[in-house]
C-alpha positions as CSV (number, residue, x, y, z in Angstrom):
1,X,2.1,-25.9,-28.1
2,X,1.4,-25.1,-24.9
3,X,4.5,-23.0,-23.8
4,X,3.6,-20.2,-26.5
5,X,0.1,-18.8,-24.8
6,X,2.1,-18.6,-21.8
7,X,4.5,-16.6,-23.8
8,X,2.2,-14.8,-24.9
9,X,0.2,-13.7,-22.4
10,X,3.2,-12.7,-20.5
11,X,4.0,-9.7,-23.5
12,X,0.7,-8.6,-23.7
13,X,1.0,-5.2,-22.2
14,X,0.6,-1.6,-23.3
15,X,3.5,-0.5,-21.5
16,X,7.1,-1.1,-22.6
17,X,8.1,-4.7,-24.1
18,X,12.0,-4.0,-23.5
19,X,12.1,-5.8,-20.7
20,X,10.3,-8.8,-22.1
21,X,13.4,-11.2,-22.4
22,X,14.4,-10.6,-18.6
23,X,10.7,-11.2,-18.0
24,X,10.3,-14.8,-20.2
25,X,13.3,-15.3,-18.1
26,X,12.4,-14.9,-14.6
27,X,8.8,-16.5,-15.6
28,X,6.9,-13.7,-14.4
29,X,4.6,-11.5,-16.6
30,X,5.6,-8.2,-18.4
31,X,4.0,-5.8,-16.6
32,X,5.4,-7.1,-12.9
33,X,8.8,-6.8,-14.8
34,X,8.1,-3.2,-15.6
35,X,6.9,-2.6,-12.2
36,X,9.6,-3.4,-10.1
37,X,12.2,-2.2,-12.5
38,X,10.7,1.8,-12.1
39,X,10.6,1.6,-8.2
40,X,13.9,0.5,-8.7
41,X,14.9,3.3,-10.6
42,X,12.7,5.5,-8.3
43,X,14.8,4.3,-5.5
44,X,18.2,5.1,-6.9
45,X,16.6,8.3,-8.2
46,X,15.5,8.9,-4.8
47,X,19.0,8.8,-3.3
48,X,19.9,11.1,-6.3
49,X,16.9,13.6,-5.3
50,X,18.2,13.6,-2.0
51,X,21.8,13.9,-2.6
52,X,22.0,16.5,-5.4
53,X,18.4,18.2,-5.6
54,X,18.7,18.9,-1.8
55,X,16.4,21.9,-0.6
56,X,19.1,24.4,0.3
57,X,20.8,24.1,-3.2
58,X,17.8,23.8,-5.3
59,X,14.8,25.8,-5.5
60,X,11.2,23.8,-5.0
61,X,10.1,24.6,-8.5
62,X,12.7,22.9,-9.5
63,X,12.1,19.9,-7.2
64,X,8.7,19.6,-8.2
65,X,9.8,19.8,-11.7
66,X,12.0,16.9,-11.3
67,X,9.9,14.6,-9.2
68,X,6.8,15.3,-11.5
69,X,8.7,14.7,-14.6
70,X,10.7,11.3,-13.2
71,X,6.9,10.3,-12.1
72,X,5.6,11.2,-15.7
73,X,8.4,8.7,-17.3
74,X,7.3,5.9,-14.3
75,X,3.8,5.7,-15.7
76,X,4.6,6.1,-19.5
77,X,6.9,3.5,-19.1
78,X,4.5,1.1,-17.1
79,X,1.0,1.4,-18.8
80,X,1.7,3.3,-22.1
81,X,-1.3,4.3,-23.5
82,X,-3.2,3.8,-20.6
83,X,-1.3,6.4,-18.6
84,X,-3.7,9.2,-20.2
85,X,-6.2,8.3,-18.2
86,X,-4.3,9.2,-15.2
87,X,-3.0,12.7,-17.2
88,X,-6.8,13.5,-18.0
89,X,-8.1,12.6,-14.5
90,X,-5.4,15.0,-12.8
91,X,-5.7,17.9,-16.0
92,X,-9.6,17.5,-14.7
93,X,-9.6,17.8,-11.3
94,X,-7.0,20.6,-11.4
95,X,-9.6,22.3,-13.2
96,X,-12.0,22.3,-10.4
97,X,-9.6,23.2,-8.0
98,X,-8.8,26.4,-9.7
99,X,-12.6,27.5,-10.7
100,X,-14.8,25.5,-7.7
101,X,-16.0,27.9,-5.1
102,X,-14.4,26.6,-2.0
103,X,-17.9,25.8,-0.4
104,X,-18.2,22.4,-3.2
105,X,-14.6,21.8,-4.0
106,X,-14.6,18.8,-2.0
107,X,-17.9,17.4,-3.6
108,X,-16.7,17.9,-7.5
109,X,-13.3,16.4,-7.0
110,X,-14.8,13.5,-4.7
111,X,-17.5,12.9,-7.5
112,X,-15.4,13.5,-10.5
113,X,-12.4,11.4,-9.3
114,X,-14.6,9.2,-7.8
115,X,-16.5,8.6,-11.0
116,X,-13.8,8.8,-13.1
117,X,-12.3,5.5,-11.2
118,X,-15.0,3.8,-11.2
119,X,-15.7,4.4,-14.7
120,X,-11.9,3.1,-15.8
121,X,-12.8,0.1,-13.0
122,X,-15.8,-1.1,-14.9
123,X,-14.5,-1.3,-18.2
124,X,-11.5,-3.1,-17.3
125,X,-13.7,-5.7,-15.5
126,X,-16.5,-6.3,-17.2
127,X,-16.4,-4.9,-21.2
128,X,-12.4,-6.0,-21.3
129,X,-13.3,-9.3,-19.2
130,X,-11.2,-9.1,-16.2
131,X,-9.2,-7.2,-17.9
132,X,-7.8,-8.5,-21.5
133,X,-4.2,-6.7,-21.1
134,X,-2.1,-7.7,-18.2
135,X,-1.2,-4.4,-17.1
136,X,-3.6,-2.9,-14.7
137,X,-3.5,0.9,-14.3
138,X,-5.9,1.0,-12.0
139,X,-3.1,1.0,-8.6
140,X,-2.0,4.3,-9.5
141,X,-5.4,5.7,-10.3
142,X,-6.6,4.5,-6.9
143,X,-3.7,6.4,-5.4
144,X,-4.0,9.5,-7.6
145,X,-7.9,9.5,-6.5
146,X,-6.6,9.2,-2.5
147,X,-4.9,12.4,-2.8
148,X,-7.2,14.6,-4.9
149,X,-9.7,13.7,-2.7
150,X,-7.8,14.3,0.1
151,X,-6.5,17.8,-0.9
152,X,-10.1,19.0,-2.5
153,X,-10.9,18.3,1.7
154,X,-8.0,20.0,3.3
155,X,-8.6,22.8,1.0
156,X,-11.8,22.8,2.1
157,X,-11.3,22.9,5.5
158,X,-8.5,26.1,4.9
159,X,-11.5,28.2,3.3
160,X,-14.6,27.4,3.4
161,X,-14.8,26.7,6.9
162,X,-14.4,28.3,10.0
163,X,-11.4,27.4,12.6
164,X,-13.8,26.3,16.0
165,X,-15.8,23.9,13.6
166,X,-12.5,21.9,12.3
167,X,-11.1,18.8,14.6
168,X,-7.5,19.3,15.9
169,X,-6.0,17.1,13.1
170,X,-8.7,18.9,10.3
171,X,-6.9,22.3,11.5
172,X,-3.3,21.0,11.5
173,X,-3.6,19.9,7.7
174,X,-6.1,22.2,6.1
175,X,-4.5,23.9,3.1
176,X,-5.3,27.8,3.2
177,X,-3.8,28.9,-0.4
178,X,-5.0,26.5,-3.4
179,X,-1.6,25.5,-5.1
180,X,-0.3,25.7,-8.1
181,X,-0.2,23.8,-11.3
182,X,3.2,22.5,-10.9
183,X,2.3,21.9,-7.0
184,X,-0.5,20.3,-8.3
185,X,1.1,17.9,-10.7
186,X,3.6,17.3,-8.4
187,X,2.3,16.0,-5.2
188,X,-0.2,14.1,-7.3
189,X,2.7,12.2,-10.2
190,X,5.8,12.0,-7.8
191,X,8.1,9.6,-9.1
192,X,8.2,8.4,-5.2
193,X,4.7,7.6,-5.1
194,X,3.1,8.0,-8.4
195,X,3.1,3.9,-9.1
196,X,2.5,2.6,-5.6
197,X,1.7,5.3,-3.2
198,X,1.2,5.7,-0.7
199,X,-1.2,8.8,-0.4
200,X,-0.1,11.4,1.9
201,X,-1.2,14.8,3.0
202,X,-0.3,18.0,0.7
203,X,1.3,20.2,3.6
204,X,3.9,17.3,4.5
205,X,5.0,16.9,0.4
206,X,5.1,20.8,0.4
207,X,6.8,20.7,3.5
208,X,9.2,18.1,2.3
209,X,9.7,19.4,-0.9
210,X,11.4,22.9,0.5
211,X,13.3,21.1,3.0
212,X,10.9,22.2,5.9
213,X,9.4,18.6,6.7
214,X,11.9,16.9,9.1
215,X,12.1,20.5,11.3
216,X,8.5,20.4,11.4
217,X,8.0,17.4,12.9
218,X,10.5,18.4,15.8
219,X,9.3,21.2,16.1
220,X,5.5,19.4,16.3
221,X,7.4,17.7,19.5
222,X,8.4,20.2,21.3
223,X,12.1,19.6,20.5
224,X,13.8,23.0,22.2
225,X,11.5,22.3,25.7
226,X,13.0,19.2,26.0
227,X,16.4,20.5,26.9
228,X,17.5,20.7,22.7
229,X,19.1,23.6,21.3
230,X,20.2,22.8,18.0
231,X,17.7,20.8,15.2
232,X,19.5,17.5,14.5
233,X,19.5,15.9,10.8
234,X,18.8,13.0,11.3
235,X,19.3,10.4,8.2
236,X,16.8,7.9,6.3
237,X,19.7,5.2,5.6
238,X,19.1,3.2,8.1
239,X,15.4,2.8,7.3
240,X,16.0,2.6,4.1
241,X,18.3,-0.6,4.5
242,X,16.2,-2.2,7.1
243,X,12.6,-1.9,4.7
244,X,14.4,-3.0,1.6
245,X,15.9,-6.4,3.9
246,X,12.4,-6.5,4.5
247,X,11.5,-5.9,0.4
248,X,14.0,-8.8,-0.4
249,X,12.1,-11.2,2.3
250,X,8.7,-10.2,1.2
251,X,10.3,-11.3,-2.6
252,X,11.4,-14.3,-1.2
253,X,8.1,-15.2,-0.1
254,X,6.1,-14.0,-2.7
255,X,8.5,-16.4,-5.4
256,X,8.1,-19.4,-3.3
257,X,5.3,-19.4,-0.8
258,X,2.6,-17.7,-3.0
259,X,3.4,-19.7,-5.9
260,X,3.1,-23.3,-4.1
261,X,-0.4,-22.5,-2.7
262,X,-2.2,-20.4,-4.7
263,X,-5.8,-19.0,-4.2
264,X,-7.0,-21.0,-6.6
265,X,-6.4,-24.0,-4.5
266,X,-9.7,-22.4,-2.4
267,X,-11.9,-24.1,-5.5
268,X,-11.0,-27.0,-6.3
269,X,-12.4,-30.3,-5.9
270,X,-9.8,-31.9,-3.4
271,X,-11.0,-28.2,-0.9
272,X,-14.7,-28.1,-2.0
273,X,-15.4,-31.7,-1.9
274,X,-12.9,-34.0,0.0
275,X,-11.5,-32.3,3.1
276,X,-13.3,-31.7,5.8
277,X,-14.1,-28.8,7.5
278,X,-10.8,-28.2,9.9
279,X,-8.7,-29.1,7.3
280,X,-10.5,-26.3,5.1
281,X,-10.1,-23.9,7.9
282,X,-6.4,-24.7,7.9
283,X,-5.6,-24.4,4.5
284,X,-7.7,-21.4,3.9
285,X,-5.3,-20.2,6.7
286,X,-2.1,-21.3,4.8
287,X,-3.5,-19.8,1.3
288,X,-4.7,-16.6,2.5
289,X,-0.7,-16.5,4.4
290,X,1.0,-17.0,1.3
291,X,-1.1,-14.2,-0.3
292,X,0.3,-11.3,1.6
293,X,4.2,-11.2,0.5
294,X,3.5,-9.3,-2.7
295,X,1.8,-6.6,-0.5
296,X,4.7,-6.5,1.5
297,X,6.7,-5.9,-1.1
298,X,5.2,-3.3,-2.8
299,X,4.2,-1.3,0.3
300,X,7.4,-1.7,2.2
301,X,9.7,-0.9,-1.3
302,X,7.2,2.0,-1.5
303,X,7.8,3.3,1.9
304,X,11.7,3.1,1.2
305,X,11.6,5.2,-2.0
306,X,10.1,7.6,-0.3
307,X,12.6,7.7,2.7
308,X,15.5,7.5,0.7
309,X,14.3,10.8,-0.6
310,X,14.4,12.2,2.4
311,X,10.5,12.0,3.4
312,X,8.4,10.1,5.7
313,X,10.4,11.3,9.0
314,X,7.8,11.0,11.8
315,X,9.3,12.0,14.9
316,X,11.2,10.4,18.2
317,X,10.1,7.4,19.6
318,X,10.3,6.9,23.5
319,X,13.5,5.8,23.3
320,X,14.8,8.4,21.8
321,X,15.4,6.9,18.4
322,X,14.0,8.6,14.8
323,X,11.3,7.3,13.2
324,X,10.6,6.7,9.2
325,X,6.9,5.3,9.4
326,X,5.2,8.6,8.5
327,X,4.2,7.0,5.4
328,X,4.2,3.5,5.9
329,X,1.4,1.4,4.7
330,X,0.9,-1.5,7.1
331,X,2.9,-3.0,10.5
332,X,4.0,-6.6,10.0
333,X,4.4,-7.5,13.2
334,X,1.1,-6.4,14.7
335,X,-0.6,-7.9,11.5
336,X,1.0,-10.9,12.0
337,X,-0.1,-10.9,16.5
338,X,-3.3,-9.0,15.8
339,X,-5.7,-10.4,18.8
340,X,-8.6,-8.5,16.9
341,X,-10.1,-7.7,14.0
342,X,-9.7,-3.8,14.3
343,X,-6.1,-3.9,15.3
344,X,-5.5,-6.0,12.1
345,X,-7.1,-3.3,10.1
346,X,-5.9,-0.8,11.9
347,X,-2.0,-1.9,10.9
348,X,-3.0,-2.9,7.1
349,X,-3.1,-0.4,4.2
350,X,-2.7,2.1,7.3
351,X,-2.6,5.4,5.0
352,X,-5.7,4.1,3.1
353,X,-7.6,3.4,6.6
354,X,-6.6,7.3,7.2
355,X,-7.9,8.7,3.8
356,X,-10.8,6.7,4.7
357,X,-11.3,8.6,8.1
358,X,-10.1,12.0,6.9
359,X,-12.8,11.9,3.7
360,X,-15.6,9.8,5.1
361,X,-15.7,8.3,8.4
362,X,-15.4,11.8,10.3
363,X,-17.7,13.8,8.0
364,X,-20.7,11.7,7.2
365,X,-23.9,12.5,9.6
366,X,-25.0,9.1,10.1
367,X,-24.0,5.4,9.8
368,X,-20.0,6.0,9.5
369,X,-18.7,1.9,9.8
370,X,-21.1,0.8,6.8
371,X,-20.7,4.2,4.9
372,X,-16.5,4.0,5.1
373,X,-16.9,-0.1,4.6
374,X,-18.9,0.8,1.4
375,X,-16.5,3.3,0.2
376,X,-14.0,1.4,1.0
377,X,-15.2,-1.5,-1.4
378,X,-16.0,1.3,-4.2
379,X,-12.6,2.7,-4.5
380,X,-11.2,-1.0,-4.5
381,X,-13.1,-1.7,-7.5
382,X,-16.0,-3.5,-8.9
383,X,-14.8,-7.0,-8.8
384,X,-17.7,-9.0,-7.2
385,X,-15.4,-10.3,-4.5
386,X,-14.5,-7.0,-3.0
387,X,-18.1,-6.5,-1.6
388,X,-18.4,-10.0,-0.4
389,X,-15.5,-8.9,2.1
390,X,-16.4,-5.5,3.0
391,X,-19.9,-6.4,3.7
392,X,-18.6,-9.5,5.7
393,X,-16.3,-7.3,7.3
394,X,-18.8,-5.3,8.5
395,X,-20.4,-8.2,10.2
396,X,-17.8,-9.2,11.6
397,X,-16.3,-5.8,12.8
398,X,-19.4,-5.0,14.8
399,X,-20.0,-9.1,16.2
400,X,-15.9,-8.1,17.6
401,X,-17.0,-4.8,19.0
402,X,-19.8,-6.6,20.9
403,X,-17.7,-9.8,22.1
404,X,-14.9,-7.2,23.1
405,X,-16.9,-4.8,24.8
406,X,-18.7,-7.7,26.6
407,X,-16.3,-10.3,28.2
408,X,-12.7,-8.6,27.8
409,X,-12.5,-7.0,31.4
410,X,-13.0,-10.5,33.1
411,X,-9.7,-11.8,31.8
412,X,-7.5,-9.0,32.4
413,X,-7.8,-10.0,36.2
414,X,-4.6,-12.0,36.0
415,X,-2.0,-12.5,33.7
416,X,-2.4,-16.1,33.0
417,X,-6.0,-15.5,32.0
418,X,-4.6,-12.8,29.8
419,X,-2.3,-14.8,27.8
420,X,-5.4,-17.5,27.2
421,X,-7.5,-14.5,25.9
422,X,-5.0,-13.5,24.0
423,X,-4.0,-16.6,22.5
424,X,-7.6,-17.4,21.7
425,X,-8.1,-13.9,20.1
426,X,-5.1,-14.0,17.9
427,X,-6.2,-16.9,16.4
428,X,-9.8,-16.4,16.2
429,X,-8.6,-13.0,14.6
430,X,-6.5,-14.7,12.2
431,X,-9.1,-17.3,11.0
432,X,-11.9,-14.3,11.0
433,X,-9.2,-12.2,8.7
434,X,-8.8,-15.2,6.1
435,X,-12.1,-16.1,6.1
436,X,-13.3,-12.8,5.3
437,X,-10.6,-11.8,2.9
438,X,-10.6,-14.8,0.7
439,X,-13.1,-13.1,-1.9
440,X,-11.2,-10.0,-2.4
441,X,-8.2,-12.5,-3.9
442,X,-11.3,-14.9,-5.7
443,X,-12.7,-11.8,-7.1
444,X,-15.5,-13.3,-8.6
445,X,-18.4,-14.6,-7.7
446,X,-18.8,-18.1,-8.5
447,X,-15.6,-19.5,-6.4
448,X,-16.5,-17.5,-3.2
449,X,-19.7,-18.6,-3.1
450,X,-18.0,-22.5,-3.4
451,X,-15.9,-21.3,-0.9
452,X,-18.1,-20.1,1.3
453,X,-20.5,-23.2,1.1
454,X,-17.6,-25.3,1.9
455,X,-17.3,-23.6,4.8
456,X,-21.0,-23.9,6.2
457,X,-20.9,-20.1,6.1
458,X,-20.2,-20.3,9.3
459,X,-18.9,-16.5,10.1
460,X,-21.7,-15.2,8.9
461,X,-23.7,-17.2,10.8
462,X,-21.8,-16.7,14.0
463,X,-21.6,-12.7,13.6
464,X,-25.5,-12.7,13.2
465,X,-26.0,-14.7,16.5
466,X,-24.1,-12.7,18.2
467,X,-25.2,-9.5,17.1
468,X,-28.9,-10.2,17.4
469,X,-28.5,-12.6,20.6
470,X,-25.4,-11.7,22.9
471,X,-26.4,-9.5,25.7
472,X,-24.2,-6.3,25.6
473,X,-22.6,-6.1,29.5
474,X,-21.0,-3.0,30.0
475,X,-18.0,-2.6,30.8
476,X,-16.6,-2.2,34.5
């Protein structure tokens, strides 16, 4: 009897039910299934793209045409039904682009897409109760909203604005001929990016898409002054094989790790009741570890669609070596040795951080940290938890700023006292991180609050002291 809710629950989904026997299974639910198998397919098509549809044999119409209609199947496949909401929010927005005066372009798309999310966010949470179906279309809709946004901006910034009023990097993207529909549909429904993004700027997919994008970025670097005479080609494989060794970790991980400690181990009885307060502080550690792998996974599998397309190629390194992270989402290894809170932000959900910057951070007039926090939490979604943990992480963003600004010079006098302060750091910023994370995994409101009484709220408390009471000293 109690196998067949289990059963159940795992088939709910309005996308497609054909991979429901490889899903009972592996134990996982439907829609996970369905997930992984398209950015599987969208990794083989990618190679495909690359291989067959390559710019100097193949117009760009027709490369939008393919990489629009591949993304169209993706999300059809994935949410069914659901994926009209994603058709009717792009169908929308196109229409402001092509009849919006240039002067409030920004503003309808921003509001409309906004809205739109939100809207969509809201009913899924609150009249379907946390959602009734297990498939959440909300992920792409978050990215589709990124790059509207993004575009209504650069666009703009191309003309409705003058040149000397633009920042260097406003003047490098901004868009100076609205696109067309298929452009349109295209850069936004990608099968490369259409179910996981990540969002990235219109001139690079455009670039990309008529073979322009890896010369442009030499060219961005001053490749022939540096003694070079010919362009080189350089090749995604070796990206591609390094993130997806990465992928299979981050799935090993994620099947083992995230499954034997669970966030729901943050409310109950033995956490909330028995332990006391450094073993809480431990295990919150442990928990809030074990969540990550499935973020690794989809961001990292992302990224390596994408280059095994033939875009994401940033540049030359100082060693002389390509680099794939143009559209890479976070940096494992300075997540994992962060010594503070902002270079752990900084290196997770990188290209979201940018959109951030790019649509709020640089153009609002006053208060930028709480506005982009606030934002931030608002695109996320509406679940309680995410506004417990942007409105800590403000706290505790500014309480950093203040320590940092205050007492870092007097350790950098030596080395040894460097490698205390940064062995303190890392872990303060580690404990800080999972502390303030833990309600965007709860979600709701009732276990953060349990978890953050078990805790003494002690953060907050902490982040408030020294904000109010820590003399600012500045810095030598």
């Amino acid at each position: 009897m109690a196998a067949a809710p289990q059963s159940s629950l795992s088939y709910r989904t309005t996308g497609s039910t054909c991979l429901h026997p490889l899903s009972e299974l592996l134990g996982l639910p439907l829609d996970q299934v369905n997930f992984v198998a398209c950015q599987l397919f969208a990794l083989f098509a990618a190679f495909w793209f690359r291989l067959y549809l390559r710019p100097g044999k193949t117009s760009p119409d027709v490369r939008h045409a393919f990489a629009t209609i591949f993304g169209i199947y993706l999300v059809i496949f994935c949410f069914g039904w659901y994926s009209i909401h994603l058709f009717v929010l792009v169908l929308m927005c196109y229409g402001i682009m092509a009849t919006a005066s240039v002067a409030n372009i920004h503003r309808y798309s921003f509001f409309v897409s906004m809205g739109y999310l939100t809207i969509c966010q809201i009913s899924r949470v609150y009249i379907f109760n946390y959602g009734i179906l297990t498939t959440d279309f909300s992920g792409p809709m978050m990215i589709i909203t990124q790059k509207i946004t993004t575009l209504a901006f650069q666009v703009h910034d191309g003309l409705g604005r003058r040149p000397e009023d633009l920042t260097p990097e406003q003047h490098r993207l901004a868009v100076k001929v609205k696109p067309s529909l298929l452009e349109y549909f295209s850069y936004l429904l990608n099968f490369m990016s259409v179910l996981a993004g990540p969002c990235n700027n219109f001139k690079d997919y455009v670039a990309f898409i008529e073979g322009r994008h890896i010369h442009m970025k030499l060219l961005e670097l001053n490749w022939k002054q540096k003694g070079f005479h010919n362009l080189p080609d350089p090749s995604p494989t070796g990206a591609v094989i390094h993130k997806l060794c990465i992928t299979l970790m981050s799935l090993f991980l994620f099947l083992t790790l995230t499954k034997s400690f669970p966030v729901t181990c943050l409310f109950d009885d033995w956490f909330v009741y028995k332990a006391n307060f450094l073993s809480r502080l431990c295990y919150l550690y442990i928990v809030m570890q074990a969540s990550k792998p499935k973020y690794y996974f989809a961001w990292t599998l992302a990224d390596a669609v994408n280059n095994a397309a033939g875009f994401g190629f940033s540049g030359v390194d100082k060693n002389g070596n390509f680099c794939w992270d143009l559209l890479s989402n976070l940096n494992i290894w300075k997540i994992e040795t962060a010594t503070s809170f902002k270079m752990y932000v900084e290196n997770w959900n990188i290209q979201t951080a940018a959109w951030l910057k790019r649509v709020c951070y640089e153009r609002v007039p006053w208060y930028p940290t709480v506005l982009t926090f606030i934002l931030s939490a608002l695109w996320h979604g509406v679940y309680p938890g995410y506004y417990f943990t942007f409105l800590t992480g403000i706290l505790v963003t500014v309480a950093a700023r203040v320590v940092r600004n205050s007492y870092r010079q007097y350790f950098l006098s030596s080395k040894s006292l460097k490698i205390v302060y940064d062995v303190v750091t890392w872990a303060v910023t580690q404990l800080a991180v999972s502390y303030t994370a833990a309600p965007f995994v709860l979600l709701a409101v009732e276990p953060t609050i349990s978890l953050y009484k078990s805790m003494y709220f002690y953060l907050h408390i902490i982040s408030l002291l020294i904000i109010f009471f820590l003399p600012i000293k500045p810095k030598e």
